[in-house]
N, C-alpha and C positions, 0 to 999 in steps of 0.2 A: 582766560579769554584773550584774543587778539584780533584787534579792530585796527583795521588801515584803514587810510585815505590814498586812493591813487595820485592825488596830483601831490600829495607830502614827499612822495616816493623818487627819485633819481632817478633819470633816464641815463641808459649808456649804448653804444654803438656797439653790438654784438660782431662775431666774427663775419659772418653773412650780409652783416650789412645794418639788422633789421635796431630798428629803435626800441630796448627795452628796459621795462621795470621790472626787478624782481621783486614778489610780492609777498611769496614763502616758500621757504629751503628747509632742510630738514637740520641746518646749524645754525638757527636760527635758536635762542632761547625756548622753551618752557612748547619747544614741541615732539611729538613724537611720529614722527613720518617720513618714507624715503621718496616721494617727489617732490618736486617743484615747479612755482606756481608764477608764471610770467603776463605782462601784459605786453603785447607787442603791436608796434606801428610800423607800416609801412607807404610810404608816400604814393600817390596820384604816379602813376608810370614809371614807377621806380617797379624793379625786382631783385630780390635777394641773391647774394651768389651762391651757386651750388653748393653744400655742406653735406655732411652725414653725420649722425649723431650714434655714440655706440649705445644711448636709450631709449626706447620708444617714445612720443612724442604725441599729443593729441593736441588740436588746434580746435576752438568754440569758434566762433565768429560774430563779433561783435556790432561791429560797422562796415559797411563798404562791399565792396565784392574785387575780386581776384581769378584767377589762373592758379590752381595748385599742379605742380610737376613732383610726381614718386617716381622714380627712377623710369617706364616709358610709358608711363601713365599721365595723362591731363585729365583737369575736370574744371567747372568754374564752380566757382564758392560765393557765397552770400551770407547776408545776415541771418543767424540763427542754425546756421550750418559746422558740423563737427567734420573734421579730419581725423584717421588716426595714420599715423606715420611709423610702420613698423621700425627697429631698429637697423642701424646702418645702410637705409636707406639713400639713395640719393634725392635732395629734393630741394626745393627753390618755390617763392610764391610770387608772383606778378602783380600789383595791385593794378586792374583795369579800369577802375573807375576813376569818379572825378573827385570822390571826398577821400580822407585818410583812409585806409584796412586798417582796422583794429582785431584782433582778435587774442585769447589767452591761449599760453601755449601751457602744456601741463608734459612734465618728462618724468618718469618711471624706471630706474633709480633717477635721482636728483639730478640737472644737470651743472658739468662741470666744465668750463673752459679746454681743460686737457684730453674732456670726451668728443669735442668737434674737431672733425677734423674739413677745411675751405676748400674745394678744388678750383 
């Protein structure tokens, strides 16, 4: 079994911009699975920069509301609301409101640093 705590967890400044924790990866000990399991924050007016992922990508949403852009597609986002983000996608999220965007990002294979690419 494997039990986290979000706040025990490290935050780091992904290539996009966005503030995350990863929560589970498939090199992760005593697991057997190829995605992974992110928690991600983005600031009050802040947006992420452009990226594309060569994995698919699906986004929950947890807090907040946002602007999600797929390549020339908009939509707004809220709490309780899924994205999924085909792969190689272009795409960026805008947090429009006034509290953090939270939301879990989940990539299908696992994501890897050398899979983003930042335009």
């Amino acid at each position: 079994m494997i039990v986290k705590k979000l706040s025990n967890i490290e935050s780091f400044v992904a290539g996009d911009g966005t503030l995350l924790k990863e929560v589970l990866n498939p090199a992760e000990p005593n697991t057997d699975i190829r995605f992974s399991l992110a928690h991600a924050m983005v600031k009050p007016g802040e947006i992420t920069r452009k990226h594309r992922l060569k994995s698919s990508e699906t986004y929950i949403v947890l807090n907040g509301e946002g602007l999600m852009t797929i390549d020339n597609e908009q939509e707004k986002i809220g709490v309780g609301e899924l994205v999924y983000i085909p792969p190689m996608a272009l795409q960026c999220i805008e947090n429009t409101g006034v509290i953090d965007l939270e939301f879990l990002c989940i990539c299908d294979p696992a994501w890897r640093k050398e899979d983003e690419k930042v335009e």
